[in-house]
Rosetta silent file (secondary structure, phi, psi, omega in degrees, C-alpha in Angstrom):
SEQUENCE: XXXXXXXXXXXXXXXXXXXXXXXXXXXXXXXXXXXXXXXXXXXXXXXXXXXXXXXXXXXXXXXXXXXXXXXXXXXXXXXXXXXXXXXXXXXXXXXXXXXXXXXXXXXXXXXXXXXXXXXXXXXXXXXXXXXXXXXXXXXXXXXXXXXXXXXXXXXXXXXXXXXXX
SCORE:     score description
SCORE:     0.000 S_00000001
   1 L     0.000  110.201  159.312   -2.583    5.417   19.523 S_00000001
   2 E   -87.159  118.796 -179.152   -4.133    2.135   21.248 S_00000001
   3 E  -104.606  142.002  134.786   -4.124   -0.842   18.954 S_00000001
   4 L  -102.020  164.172 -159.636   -6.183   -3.964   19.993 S_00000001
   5 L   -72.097   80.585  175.196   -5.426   -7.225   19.125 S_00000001
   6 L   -55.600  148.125  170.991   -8.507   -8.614   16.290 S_00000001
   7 L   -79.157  138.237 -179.978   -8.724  -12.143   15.798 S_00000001
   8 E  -151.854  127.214 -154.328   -7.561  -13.484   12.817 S_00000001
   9 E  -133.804  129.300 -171.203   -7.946  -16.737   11.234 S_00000001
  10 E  -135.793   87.295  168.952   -6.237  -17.349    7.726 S_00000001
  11 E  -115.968  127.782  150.859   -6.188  -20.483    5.350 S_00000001
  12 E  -165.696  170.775 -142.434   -5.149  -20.836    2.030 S_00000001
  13 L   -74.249  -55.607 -145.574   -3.359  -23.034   -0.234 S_00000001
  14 L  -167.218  154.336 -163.172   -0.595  -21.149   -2.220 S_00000001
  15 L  -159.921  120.853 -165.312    0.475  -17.504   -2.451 S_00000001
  16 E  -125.389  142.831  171.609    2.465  -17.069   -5.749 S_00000001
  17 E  -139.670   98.951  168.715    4.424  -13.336   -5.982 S_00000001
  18 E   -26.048  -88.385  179.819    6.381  -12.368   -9.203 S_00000001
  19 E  -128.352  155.968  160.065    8.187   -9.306   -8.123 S_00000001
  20 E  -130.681  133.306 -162.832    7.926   -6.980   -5.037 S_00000001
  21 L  -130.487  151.800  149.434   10.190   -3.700   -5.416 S_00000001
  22 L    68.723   88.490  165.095   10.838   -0.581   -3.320 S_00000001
  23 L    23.645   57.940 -179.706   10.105   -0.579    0.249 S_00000001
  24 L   -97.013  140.602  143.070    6.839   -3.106   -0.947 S_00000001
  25 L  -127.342  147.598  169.509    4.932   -5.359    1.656 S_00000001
  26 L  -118.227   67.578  174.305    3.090   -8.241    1.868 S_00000001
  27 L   -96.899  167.424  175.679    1.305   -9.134    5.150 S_00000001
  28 E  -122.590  111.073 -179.795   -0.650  -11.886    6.599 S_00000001
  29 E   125.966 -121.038 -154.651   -2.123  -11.744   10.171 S_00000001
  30 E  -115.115  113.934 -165.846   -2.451   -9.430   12.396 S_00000001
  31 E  -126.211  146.941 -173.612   -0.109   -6.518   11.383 S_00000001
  32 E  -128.880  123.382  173.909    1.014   -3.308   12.423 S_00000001
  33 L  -110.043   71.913 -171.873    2.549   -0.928    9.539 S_00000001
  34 L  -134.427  129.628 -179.892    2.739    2.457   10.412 S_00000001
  35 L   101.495   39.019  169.416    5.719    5.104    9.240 S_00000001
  36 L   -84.590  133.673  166.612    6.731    3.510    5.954 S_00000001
  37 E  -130.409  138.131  164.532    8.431    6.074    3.667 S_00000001
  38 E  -155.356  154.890 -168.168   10.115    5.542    0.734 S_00000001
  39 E  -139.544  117.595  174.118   11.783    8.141   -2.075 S_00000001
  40 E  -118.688  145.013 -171.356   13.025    6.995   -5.554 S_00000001
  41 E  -141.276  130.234 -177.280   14.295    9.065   -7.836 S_00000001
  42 E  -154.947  137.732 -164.435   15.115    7.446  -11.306 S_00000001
  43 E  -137.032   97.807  172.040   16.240    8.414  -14.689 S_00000001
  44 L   -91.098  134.077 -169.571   15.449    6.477  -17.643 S_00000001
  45 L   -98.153  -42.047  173.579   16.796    7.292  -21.412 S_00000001
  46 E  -149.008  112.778 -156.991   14.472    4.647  -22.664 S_00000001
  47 L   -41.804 -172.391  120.732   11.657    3.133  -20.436 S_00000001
  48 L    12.216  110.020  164.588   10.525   -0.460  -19.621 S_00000001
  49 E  -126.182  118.845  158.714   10.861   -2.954  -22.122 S_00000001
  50 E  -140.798  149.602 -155.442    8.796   -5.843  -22.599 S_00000001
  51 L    22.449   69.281  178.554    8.470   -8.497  -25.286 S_00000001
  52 L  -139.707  153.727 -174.914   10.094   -6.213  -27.745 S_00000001
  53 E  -113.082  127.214 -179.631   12.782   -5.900  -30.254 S_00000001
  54 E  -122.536  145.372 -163.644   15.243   -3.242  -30.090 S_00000001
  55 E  -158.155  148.419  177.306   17.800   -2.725  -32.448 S_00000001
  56 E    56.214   39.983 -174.922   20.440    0.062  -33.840 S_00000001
  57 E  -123.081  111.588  172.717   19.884    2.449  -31.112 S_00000001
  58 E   -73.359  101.386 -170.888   22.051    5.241  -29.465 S_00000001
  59 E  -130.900  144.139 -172.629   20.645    6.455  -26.278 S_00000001
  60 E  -143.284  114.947  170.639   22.827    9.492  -23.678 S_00000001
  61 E  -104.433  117.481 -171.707   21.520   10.744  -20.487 S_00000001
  62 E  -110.348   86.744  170.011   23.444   13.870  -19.074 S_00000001
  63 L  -106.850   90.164 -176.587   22.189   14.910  -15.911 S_00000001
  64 L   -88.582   99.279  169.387   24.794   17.219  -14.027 S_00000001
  65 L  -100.518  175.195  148.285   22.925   18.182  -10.458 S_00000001
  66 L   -96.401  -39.739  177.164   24.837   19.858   -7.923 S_00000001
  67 E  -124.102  103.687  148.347   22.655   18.453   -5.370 S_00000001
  68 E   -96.649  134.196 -179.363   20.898   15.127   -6.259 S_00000001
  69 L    79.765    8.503  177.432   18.213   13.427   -4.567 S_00000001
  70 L   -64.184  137.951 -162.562   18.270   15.226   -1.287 S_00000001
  71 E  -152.044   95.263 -172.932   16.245   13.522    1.077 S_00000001
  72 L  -130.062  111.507 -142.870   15.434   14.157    4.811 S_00000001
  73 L   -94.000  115.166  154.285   13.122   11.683    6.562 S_00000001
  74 E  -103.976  125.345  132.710   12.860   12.880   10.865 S_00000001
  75 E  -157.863  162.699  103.498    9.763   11.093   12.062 S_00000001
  76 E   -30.338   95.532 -148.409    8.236    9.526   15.054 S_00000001
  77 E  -110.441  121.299  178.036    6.363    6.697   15.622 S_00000001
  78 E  -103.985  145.604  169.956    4.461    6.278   19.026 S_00000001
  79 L  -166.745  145.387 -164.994    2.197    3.600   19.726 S_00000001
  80 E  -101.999   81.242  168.187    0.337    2.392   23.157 S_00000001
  81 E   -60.530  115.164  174.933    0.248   -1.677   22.706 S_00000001
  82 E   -64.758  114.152  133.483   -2.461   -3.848   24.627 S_00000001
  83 L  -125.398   44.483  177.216    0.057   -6.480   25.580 S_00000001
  84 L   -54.519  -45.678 -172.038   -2.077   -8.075   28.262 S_00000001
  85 L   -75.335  178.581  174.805   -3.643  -10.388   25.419 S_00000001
  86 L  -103.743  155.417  178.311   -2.012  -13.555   23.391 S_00000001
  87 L   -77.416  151.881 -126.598   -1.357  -13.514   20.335 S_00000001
  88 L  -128.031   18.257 -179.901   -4.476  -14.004   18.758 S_00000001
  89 E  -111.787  115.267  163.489   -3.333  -15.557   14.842 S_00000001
  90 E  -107.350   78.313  -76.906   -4.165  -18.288   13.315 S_00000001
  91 E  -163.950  118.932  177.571   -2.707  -18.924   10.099 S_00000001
  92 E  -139.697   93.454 -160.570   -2.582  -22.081    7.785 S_00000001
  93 E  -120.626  140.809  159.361   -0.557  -21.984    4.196 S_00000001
  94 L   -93.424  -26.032  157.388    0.682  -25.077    2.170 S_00000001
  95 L  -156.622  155.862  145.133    3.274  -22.404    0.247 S_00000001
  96 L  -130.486  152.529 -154.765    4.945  -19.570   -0.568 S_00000001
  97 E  -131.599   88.286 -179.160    6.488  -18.467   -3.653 S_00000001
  98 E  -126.686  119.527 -158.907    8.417  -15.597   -4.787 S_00000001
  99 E   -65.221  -50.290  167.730   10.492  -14.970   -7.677 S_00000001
 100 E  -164.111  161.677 -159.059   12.236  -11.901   -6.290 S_00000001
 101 E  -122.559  128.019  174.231   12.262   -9.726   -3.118 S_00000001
 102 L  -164.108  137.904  173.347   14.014   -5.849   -3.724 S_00000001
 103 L    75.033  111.814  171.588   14.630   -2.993   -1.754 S_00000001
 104 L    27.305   16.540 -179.043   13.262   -3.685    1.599 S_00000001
 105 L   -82.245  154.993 -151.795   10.640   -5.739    0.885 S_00000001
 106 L  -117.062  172.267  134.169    8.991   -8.035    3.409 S_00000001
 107 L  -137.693   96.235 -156.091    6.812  -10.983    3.385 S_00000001
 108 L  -126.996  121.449 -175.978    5.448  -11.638    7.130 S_00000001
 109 E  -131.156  122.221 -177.428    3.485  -14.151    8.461 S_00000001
 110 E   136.715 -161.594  165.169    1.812  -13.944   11.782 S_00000001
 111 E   -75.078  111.602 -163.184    1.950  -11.475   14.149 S_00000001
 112 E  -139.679  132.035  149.566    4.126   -8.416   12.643 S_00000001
 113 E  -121.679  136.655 -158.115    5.277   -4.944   13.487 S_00000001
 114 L  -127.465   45.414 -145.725    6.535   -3.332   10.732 S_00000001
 115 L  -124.662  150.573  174.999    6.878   -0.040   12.291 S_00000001
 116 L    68.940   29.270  178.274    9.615    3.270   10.891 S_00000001
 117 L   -68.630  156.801  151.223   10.626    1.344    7.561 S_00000001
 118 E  -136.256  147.022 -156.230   12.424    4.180    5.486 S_00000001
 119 E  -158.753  150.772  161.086   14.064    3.205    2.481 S_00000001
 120 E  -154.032  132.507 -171.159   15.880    5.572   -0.920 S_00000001
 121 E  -106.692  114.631  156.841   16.056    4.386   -4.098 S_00000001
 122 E  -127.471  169.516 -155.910   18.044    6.101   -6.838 S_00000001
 123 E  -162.624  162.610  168.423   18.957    4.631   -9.820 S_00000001
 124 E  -150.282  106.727 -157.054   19.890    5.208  -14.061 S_00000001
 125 L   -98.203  144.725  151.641   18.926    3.065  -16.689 S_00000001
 126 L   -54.058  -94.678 -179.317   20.092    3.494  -20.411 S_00000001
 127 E   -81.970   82.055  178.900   17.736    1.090  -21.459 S_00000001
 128 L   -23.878 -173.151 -167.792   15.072    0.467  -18.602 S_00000001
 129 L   -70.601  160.627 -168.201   13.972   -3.000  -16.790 S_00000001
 130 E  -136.955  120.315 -175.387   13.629   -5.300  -19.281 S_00000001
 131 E  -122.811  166.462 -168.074   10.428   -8.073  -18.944 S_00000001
 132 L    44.152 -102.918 -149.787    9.461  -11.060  -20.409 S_00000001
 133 L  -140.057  102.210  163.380   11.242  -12.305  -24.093 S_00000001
 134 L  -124.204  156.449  155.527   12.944   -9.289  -25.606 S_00000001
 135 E  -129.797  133.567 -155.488   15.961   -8.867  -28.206 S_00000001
 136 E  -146.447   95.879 -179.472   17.635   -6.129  -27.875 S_00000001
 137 E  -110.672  161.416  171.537   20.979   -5.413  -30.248 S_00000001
 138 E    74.650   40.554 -151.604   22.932   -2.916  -31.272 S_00000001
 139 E  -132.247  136.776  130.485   22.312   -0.358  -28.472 S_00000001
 140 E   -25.731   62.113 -171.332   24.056    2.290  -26.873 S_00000001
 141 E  -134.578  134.134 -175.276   23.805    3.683  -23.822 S_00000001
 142 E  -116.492  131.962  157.758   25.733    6.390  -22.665 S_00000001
 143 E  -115.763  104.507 -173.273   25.487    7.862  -18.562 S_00000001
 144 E  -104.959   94.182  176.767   26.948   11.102  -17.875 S_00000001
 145 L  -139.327   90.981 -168.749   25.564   11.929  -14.112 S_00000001
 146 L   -97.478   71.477 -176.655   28.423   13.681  -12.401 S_00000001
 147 L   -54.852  153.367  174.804   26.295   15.257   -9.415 S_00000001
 148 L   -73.331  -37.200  146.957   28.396   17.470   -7.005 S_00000001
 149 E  -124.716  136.449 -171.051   26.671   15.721   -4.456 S_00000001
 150 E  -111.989  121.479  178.044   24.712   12.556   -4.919 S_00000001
 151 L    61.402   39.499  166.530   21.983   11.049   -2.782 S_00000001
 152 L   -81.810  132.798 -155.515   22.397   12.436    0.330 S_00000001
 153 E  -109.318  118.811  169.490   20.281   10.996    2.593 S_00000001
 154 L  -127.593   89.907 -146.729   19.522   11.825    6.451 S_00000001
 155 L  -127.133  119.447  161.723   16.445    9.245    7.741 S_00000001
 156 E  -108.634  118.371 -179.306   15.997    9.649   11.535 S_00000001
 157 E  -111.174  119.568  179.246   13.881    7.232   12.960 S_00000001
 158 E  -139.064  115.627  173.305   12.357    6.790   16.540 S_00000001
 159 E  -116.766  106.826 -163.900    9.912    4.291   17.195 S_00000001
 160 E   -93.739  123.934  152.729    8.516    4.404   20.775 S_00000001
 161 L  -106.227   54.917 -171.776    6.314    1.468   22.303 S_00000001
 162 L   -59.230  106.976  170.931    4.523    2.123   25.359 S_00000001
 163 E   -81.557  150.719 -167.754    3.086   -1.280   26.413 S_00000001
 164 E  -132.868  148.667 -148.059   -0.334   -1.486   28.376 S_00000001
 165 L   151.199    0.000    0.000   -1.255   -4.204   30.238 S_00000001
């Protein structure tokens, strides 16, 4: 793959970001992404709650694997770089603002390679994420998840750059 370098000229004021979750990006300039993977596996007894009242509740998740979550990333990223030229971004912000950053998540400004993220998420909620203005009494939550094996993971990465020039 031959990337060339595009010109890129960027102004703006303010860049406001709540949440970014789970091998999430945000770029600005001149960006190279290529071989993001990401595998979540998640087990919710009772979803997402927002601006809600929960109350008198008994909740039990039994999940017995023998194998959970198996997950096996091999890949290869090649890439043939012009990197005769300059870098070619021009980029003008008065802020940035972000409430929260999770799991691999990026925010990159300028010239960015990004290249072979791999990221695994697993996870077990009773009671799931919980947004904005909730009340939530009286609750339960029971997690029975004795896997024989849990999350095994094997993420091989090779990211080759053959520069040109």
């Amino acid at each position: 793959m031959n990337l060339a370098q595009p010109k890129a000229s960027i102004v703006f004021n303010k860049l406001l970001v709540n949440a970014i979750e789970n091998n999430s990006g945000i770029f600005i300039g001149t960006n190279q992404a290529f071989g993001w993977s990401h595998y979540t596996k998640s087990n919710q007894i009772f979803g997402s709650v927002k601006d809600s009242c929960i109350s008198h509740m008994v909740n039990a998740l039994y999940d017995p694997d023998v194998i959970d979550s198996s997950v096996e990333d091999v890949k290869c990223v090649d890439l043939a770089v012009n990197d005769s030229l300059q870098p070619q971004c021009d980029i003008s912000l008065h802020s940035i603002h972000a409430v929260s950053l999770n799991n691999q998540s990026v925010i990159a400004v300028g010239e960015n390679e990004q290249n072979g993220w791999s990221g695994v998420h697993k996870n077990n909620y009773g009671t799931g994420k919980c947004y904005g203005l909730n009340r939530i009494q009286q609750v339960s939550n029971t997690i029975l998840d004795n896997d024989y094996i849990d999350s095994p993971a094997r993420i091989e990465t090779n990211v080759a750059e053959t520069l040109v020039g």
